[in-house]
C-alpha positions as CSV (number, residue, x, y, z in Angstrom):
1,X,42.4,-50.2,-4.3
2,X,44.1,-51.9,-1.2
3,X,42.7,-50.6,2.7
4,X,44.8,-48.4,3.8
5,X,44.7,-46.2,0.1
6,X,40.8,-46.4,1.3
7,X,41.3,-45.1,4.5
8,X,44.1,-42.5,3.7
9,X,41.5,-41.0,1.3
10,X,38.8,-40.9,3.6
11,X,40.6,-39.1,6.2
12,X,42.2,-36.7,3.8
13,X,38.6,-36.1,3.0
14,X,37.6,-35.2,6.7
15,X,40.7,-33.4,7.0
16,X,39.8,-31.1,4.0
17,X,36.2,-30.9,4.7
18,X,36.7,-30.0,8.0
19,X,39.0,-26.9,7.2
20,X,36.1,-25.6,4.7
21,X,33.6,-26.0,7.5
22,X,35.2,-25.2,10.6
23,X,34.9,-21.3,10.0
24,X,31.5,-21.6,9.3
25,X,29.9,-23.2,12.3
26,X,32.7,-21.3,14.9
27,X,32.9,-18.1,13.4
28,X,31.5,-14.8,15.6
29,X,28.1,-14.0,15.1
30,X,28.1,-10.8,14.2
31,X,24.8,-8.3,13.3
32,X,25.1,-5.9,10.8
33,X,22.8,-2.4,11.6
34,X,22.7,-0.7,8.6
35,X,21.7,3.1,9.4
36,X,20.3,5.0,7.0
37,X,21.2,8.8,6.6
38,X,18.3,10.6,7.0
39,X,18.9,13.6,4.7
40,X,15.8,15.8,5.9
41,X,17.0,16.4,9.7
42,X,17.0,20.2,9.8
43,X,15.3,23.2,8.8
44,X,13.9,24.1,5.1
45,X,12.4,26.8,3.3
46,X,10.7,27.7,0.4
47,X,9.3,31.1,-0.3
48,X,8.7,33.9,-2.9
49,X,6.2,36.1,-4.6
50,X,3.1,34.8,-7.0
51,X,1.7,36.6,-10.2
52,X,-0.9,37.8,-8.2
53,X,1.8,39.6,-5.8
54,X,1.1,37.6,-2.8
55,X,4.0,36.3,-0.6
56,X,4.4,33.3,0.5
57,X,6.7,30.7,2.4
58,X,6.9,27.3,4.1
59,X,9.4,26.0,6.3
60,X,9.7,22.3,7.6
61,X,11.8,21.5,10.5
62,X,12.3,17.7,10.7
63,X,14.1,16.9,13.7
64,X,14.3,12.6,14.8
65,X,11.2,11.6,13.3
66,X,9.2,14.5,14.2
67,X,8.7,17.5,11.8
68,X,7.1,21.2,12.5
69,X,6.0,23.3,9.3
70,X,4.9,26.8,9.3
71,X,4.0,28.6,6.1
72,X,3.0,32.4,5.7
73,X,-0.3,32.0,6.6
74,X,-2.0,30.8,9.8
75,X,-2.0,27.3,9.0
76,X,0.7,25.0,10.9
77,X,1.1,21.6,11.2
78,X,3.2,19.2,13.6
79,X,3.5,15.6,13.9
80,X,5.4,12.9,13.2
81,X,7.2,11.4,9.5
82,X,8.5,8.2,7.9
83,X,10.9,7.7,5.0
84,X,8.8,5.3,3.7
85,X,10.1,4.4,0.4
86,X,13.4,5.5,-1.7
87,X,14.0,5.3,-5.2
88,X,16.9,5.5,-8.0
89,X,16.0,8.9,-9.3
90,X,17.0,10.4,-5.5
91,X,13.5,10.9,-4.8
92,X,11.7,9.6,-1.5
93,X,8.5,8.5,-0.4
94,X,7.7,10.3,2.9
95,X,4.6,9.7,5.1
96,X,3.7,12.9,7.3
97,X,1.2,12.1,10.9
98,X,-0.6,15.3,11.9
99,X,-3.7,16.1,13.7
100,X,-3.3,14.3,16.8
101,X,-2.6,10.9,14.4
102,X,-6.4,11.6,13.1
103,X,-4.7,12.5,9.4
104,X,-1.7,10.9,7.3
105,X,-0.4,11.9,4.2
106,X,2.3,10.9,1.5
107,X,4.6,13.5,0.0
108,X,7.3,12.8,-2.7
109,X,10.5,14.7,-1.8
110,X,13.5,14.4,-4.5
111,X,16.9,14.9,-3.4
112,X,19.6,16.8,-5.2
113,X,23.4,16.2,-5.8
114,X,23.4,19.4,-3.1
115,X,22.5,18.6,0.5
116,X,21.0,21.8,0.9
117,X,19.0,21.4,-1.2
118,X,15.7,19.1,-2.1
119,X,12.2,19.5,-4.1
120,X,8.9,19.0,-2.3
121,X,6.2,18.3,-4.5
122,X,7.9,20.7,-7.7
123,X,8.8,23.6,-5.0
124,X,12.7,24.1,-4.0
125,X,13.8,23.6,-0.5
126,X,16.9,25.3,0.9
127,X,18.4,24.4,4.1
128,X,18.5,26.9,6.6
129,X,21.7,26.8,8.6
């Protein structure tokens, strides 16, 4: 191959390397945020009547990463939550902080094709609006 075939090819090389690279290394960095939707902002509840003919109810308000339940009785909790894990089936891992941080505790909530409504632990939530 005579010289100047050589360096004909070698700069065509640059040339063509160059265009491949050249985006990469002065391209904008940009960040990507990905939010995720949290589903349980707002107010749920669950209530009814057992065999024994006792009513009862709970209702969760999850607001921001706080959360507020009161149920028919006079137990009430407030503290703070964590979508901890989500899964294919729709369901999510949720980690509740009560007491004055002194107690945690991990609920599985499963979401439904309806946003108004989602599964605690077997018992049907309804959004309150």
């Amino acid at each position: 191959m005579k010289q100047h075939h050589l360096f004909v090819l070698i700069v065509g090389i640059f040339i063509v390397g160059g265009l491949f690279l050249w985006p990469k290394f002065h391209s904008e960095q940009t960040t990507v945020n990905l939010v995720v939707k949290d589903e349980l902002i707002g107010r749920w509840h669950a209530g009814g009547t057992n065999t024994d003919g006792f009513e009862w109810f709970m209702e969760y308000e999850f607001s921001n990463g706080s959360y507020r339940l009161n149920t028919g009785t006079d137990y009430k909790e407030e503290g703070t939550y964590r979508i901890t894990q989500r899964y294919l089936d729709g369901s999510i891992e949720v980690e509740k902080t009560f007491d004055n941080n002194q107690k945690t505790y991990t609920m599985v909530i499963r979401t439904t094709d309806d946003p108004d409504v989602l599964f605690l632990e077997g018992v049907q939530l309804n959004r309150v609006k």
